[in-house]
C-alpha positions in Angstrom: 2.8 14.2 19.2 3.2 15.5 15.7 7.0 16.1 16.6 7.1 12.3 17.1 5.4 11.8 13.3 7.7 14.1 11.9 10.7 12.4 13.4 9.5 9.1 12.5 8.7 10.4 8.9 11.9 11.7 8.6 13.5 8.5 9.9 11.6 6.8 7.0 12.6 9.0 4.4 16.2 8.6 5.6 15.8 4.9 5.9 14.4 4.9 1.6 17.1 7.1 0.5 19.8 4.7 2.4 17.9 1.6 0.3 18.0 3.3 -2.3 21.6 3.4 -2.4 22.0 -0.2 -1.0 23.1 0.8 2.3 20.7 -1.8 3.8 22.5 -2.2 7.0 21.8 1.8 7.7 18.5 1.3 6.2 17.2 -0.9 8.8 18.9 0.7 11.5 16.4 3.7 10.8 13.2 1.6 10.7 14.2 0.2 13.7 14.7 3.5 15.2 11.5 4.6 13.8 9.7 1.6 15.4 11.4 2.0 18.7 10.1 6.0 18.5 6.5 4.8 17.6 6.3 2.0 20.0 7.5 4.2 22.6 5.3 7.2 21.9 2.3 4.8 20.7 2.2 1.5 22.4 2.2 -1.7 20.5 -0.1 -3.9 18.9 1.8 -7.1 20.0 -1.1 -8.7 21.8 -3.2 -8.2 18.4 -3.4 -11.4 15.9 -1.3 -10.8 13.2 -4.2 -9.6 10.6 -5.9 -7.4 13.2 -2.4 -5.9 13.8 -1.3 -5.5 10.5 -5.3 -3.4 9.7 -4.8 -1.5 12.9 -1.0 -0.2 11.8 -2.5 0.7 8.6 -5.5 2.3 9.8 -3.2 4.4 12.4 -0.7 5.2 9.7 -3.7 6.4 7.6 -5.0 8.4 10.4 -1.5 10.0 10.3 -0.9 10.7 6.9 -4.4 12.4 6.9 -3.1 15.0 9.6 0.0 15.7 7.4 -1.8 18.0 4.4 0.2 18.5 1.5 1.1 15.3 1.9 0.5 12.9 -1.5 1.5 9.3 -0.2 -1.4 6.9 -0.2 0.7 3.8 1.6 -1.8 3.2 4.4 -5.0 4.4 2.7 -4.1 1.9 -0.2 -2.4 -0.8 2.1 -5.5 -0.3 5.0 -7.8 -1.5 1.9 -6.2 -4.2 0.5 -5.4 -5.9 4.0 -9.3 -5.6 4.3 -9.6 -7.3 0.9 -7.1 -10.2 1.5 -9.3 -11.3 4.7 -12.9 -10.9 2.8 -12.4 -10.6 -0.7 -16.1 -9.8 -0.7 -15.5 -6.8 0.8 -14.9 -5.7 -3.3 -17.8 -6.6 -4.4 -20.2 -5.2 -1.6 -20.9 -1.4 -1.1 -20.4 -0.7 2.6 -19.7 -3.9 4.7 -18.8 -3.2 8.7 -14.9 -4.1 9.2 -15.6 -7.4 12.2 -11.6 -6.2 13.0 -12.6 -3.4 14.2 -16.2 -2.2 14.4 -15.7 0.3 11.7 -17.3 0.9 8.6 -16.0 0.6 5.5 -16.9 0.7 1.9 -14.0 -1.0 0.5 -15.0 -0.7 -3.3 -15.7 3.4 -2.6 -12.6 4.3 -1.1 -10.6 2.7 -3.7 -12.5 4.3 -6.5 -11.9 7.8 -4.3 -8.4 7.2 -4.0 -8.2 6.0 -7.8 -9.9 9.6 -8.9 -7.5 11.2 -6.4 -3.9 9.9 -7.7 -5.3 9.9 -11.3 -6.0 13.7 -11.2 -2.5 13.9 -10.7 0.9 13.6 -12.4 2.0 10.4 -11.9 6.0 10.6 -12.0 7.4 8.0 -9.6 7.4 4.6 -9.4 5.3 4.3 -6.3 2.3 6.0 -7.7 2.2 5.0 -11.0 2.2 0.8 -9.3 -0.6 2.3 -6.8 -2.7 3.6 -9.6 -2.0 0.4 -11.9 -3.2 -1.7 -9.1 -6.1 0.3 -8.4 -7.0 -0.2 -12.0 -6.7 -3.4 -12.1 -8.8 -4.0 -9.3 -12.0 -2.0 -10.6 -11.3 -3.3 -13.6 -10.9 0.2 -14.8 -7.5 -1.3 -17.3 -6.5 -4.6 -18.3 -2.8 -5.4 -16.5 -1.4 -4.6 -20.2 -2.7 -0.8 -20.4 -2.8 -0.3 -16.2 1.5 -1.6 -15.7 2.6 0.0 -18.9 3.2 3.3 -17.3 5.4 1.9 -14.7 6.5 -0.4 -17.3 8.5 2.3 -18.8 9.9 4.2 -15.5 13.6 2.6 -14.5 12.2 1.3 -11.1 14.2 -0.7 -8.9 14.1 -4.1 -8.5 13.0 -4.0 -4.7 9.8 -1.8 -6.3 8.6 -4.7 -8.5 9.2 -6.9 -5.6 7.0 -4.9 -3.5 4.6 -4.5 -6.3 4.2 -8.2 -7.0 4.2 -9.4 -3.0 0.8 -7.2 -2.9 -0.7 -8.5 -6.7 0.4 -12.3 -5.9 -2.2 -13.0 -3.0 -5.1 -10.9 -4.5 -4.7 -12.7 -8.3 -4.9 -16.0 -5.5 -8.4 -14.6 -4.8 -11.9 -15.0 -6.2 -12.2 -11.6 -7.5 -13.6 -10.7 -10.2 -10.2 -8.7 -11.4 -8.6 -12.2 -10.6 -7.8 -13.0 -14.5 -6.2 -9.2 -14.6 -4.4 -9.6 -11.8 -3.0 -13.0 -12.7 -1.6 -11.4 -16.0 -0.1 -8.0 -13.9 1.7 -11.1 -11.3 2.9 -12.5 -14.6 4.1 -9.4 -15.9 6.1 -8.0 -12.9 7.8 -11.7 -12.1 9.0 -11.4 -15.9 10.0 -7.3 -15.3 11.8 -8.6 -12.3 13.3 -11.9 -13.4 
C-alpha cells in the first residue's frame, strides 16, 4: 500500500510542478491518474453526501500524510479542520465536540492551535505555509489579517495561490465566528492581491 501513496504523491507533485508552468492540460492528466490509482487501490466515496465525502478524503489524506514522517505538508490536517468548521462553526468555539460525520472526536479549536505551534516553530519559506499559518492566525485570533497575510504578502505567489487562499477565507468570513471581522478584512485583502 505505501507504494500506491508514493506513486500517487509523486503524481501530485508532478501534477503542481506542470501547473506551475501552465501546462494545465498535463496537470490534470496526473490528478486524474492519481485519482484513478487511489480509487482503484482505495475504493470511492461516491455514495457519501458531498460534505461527508469531502471530511472523509481529508481525514484519509491526513491519515496518510501522518504515515509519511519527514513530511511537512499540513493540506489535510488543515483542510480536515476547516471542512469541520464550515458545517458547525461552533465547532471553534467548543473544546472537544464529537464529529456526527463520523463518530469521531474532535477538538477543532486544539488541533488548530497544535498545528499553529507546529508550522510556527518552523521556517516559513513558501507560499503554501506562510497562507496556512496566516489563516490559522486569523482564526484564533492570534494576528489581525494585516500582521497574519503580510508574510505572504511579500512572497511572489501565483495567482492560482491567492485564489486557493481566498476560496477557503471567503466561506468562513460568511460565518458567525468570532474571527469573522478578521477574516472579512484577509477576503478583502487577497481579492485586492489578486485583482
Amino acid at each position: 500500500m505505501s507504494d500506491v501513496i508514493e506513486r500517487i504523491h509523486d503524481l501530485k507533485t508532478r501534477a503542481k510542478n506542470r501547473r506551475d508552468m501552465r501546462r494545465w492540460s498535463r496537470a490534470v492528466l496526473r490528478l486524474e491518474e492519481a485519482i484513478k490509482l487511489g480509487t482503484e487501490e482505495f475504493g470511492n466515496a461516491g455514495e457519501l453526501p458531498e460534505w461527508q465525502a469531502r471530511i472523509a478524503a481529508y481525514d484519509e489524506g491526513y491519515h496518510y500524510e501522518r504515515m509519511q514522517p519527514g513530511r511537512r505538508s499540513t493540506y489535510n490536517r488543515l483542510n480536515r479542520l476547516i471542512v469541520r468548521l464550515l458545517r458547525d462553526p461552533q465547532m471553534l468555539a467548543r473544546d472537544r465536540d464529537a464529529a456526527a460525520d463520523t463518530g469521531k472526536t474532535v477538538d477543532v479549536r486544539r488541533e488548530l492551535e497544535t498545528l499553529a505551534d507546529e508550522i510556527g516553530g518552523r521556517s516559513i519559506d513558501d507560499h503554501w505555509s506562510a497562507l496556512d499559518m496566516a489563516l490559522l492566525n486569523v482564526l484564533l485570533a492570534r494576528q489581525d489579517a494585516a500582521s497574519a497575510y503580510a508574510p505572504f504578502e511579500r512572497m511572489s505567489a501565483p495567482d492560482f495561490a491567492r485564489q486557493s487562499a481566498l476560496d477557503i477565507v471567503a466561506p468562513l468570513a460568511e460565518l458567525d465566528l468570532s474571527a469573522g471581522p478578521e477574516l472579512r478584512r484577509a477576503e478583502q485583502r487577497l481579492r485586492r492581491a489578486r485583482g
